[in-house]
Residue, then its C-alpha position, 0 to 999 in steps of 0.5 A: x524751264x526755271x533757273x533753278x532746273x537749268x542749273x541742275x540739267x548743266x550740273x548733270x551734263x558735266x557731270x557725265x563729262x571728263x577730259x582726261x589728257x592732251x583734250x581725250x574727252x570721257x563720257x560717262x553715263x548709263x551705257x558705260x564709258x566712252x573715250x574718244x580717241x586721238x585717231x579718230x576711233x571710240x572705244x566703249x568700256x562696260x556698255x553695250x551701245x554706240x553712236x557712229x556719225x555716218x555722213x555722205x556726199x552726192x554729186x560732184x567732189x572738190x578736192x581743193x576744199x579742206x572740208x568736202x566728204x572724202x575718207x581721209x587718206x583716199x587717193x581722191x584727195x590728191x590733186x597735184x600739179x608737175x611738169x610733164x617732162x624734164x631736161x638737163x644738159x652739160x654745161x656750155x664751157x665745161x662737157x663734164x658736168x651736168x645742169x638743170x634748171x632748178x625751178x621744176x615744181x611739184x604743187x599740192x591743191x588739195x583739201x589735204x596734204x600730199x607725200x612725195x615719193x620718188x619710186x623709180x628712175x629707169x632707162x626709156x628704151x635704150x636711153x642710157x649711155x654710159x657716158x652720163x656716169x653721175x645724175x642727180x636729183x636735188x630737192x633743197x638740200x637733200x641729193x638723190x642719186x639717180x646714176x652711179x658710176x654710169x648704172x641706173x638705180x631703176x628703184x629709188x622709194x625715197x621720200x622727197x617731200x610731205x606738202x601742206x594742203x591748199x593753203x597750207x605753209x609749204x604747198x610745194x618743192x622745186x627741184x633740179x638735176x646735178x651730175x658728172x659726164x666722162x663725154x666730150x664736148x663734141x660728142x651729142x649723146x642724147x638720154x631718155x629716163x622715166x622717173x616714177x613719183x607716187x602721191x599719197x594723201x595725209x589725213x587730218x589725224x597725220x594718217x598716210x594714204x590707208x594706213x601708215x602715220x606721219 
C-alpha cells in the first residue's frame, strides 16, 4: 500500500468514528450506528447486526488477579480475610462500661472491590443477659447499634464499608466494640452473639453484586 492509499484508508476509518461525551465512542458505518455505553452495553441504531466479544477461561480461577475472566459482580470474586471470632469486656476500674480492642480487620484480596454489610446481630442460644443494655460496633467514625436499652436489634443491613480491590487505596477497615453494662463488677456474666456480615463484589463499571450500582 502507497502513501497516497494509506491517507485515504485512515481518513475513511475516522470518518466512521466519533466520540461524542465524557469518551462514549460512535460507530458509523453501513450496518447503521453503534454507541458504545458507559455500563458496558451497546446500543445499535438503524442496523441489523452486532459484535459481542465472548471470552472464556479454563482451569483454575485466581480471584486476586484484577484481570482474570470472572463476570463482574459474580460472588467468585470475593476473596476476604476476617477473624473468626471477637471479645469485649468491661473495663477493669469501671464494670459499666464496655471495651474492645479496635484493631479487628476486615481485609479485601480481591481483583475487585468488596461491599460490607452488616446484616444481623442476634443472641447464640440464650446468650444474652440484660444486664449488657448498650453494645456498639465502631468502624472510623460510624457507630452501629447493636444493643439498645438491654434488646437485641437481631436485623441491622447497615452498610460499614466499600474496599478497594487488591492493591487498591483502602483495602480494609478495623473495628472495635463500645457499650454501657448496668452489672457490677463482681457479677461474671458471660454473652454469646452472632454477627452476620454479606460481601458483595464491585464491578469495574461501579455495579454491586448482580445489579445494584455504586
Amino acid at each position: 500500500m502507497n502513501d497516497e492509499k494509506a491517507v485515504k484508508l485512515s481518513a475513511a476509518l475516522l470518518a466512521g468514528t466519533m466520540v461524542i461525551g465524557a469518551g462514549t465512542p460512535v460507530f458509523a458505518a453501513g450496518n447503521g450506528e453503534t454507541t458504545i455505553n458507559k455500563d458496558g452495553t451497546q446500543t445499535i441504531s438503524g442496523g441489523t447486526q452486532a459484535s459481542i466479544e465472548t471470552k472464556g477461561q479454563l482451569g483454575e480461577i485466581d480471584n486476586t488477579n484484577p484481570g482474570e475472566v470472572i463476570p463482574e459482580g459474580s460472588d467468585k470474586w470475593i476473596n476476604v480475610t476476617l477473624p473468626t471470632a471477637v471479645v469485649f469486656n468491661t473495663k477493669a476500674d469501671d464494670a459499666t462500661v464496655v471495651e474492645s480492642p479496635t484493631n479487628y480487620k476486615v481485609t479485601n484480596n480481591s481483583g475487585r472491590g468488596v461491599r460490607v454489610t452488616l446484616t444481623e446481630f442476634v443472641p447464640k442460644g440464650d446468650g444474652h443477659n440484660a444486664a449488657l443494655n448498650v453494645l456498639n460496633m465502631k468502624v472510623g467514625s460510624t457507630v452501629v447499634p447493636l444493643i439498645e436499652n438491654s434488646k437485641v436489634n437481631g436485623t441491622i443491613n447497615t452498610k460499614l464499608a466499600d474496599l478497594d480491590a487488591v492493591k487498591g487505596k483502602t483495602t480494609s477497615f478495623t473495628y472495635g466494640f463500645t457499650g454501657k453494662s448496668t452489672g457490677s463488677k463482681d457479677q461474671k456474666i458471660k454473652v454469646a452473639y452472632d454477627m452476620k456480615l454479606k460481601f458483595e463484589s464491585i464491578g469495574t463499571n461501579g455495579q454491586v453484586g448482580p445489579g445494584e450500582t455504586k
